[in-house]
N, C-alpha and C positions, 0 to 999 in steps of 0.2 A: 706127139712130144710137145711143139708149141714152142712160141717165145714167153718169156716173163717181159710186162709192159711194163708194171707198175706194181707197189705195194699197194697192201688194203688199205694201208694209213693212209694212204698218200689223196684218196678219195672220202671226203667228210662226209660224215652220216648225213642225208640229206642234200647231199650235194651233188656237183659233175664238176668235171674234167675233160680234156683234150688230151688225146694224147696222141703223138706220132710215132707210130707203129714202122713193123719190116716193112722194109720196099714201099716207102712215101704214105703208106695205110693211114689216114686217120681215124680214131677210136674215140667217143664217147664212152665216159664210163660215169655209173650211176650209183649213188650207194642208198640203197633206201632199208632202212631200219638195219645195217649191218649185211645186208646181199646186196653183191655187187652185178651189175647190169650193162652192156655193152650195146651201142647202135654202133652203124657209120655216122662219124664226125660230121658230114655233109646231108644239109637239110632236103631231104626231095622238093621240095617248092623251088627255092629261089640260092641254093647253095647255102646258107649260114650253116654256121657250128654250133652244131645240138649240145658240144662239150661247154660252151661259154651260156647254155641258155640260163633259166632257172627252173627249179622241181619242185614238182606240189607234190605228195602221196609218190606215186608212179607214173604223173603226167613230167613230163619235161618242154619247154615251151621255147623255142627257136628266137634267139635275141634278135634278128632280123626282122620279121615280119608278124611275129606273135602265135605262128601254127605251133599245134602242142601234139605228142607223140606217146601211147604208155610205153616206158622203158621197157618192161617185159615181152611185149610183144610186136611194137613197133607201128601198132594199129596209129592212124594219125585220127584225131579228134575231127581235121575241120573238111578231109577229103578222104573217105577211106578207100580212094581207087590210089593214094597217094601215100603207102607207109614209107617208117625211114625202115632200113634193113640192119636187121639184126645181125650180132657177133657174134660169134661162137668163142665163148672164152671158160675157165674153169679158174676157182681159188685152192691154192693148195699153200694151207699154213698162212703166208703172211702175201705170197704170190700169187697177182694176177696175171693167168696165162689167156696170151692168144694163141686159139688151138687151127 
């Protein structure tokens, strides 16, 4: 069933977001060319929020210390024994769910 976090508007083409999820969750969400993309908010290196980074393509890049992540998969560019962890979320209509 899921919670609804966010609207799709609410995440700009190209962009991210933070968002505070059920039960203290923080969520990354990504919108790249119109699909939207969820990590954990919390960067695996050094804690930053992957939501406040910036995004190339499908890289997103940790405002903290400059490690970069693809949204889709969560693969990290500069340690790959080091990804961030993927959401499982779905859009339905205008609603982004966390599932």
């Amino acid at each position: 069933m899921g919670t609804v976090i966010a609207k799709k508007g609410d995440v700009p083409t190209g962009g991210c977001i933070s968002i505070d999820g059920p039960d203290g969750k923080e969520v990354a969400l990504f919108n790249v060319g119109g699909e939207i993309f969820a990590l954990d908010n919390t960067c695996p290196h050094a804690g930053g929020p992957l939501g406040e980074g910036s995004l190339e393509a499908t890289i997103v890049t940790c405002p903290w210390h400059g490690w970069s992540f693809d949204v889709k998969t969560g693969e990290c560019q500069n340690n790959p024994d080091a990804p961030a962890k993927c959401v499982k979320i779905s859009v339905k209509g205008e609603d982004v769910i966390l599932e």
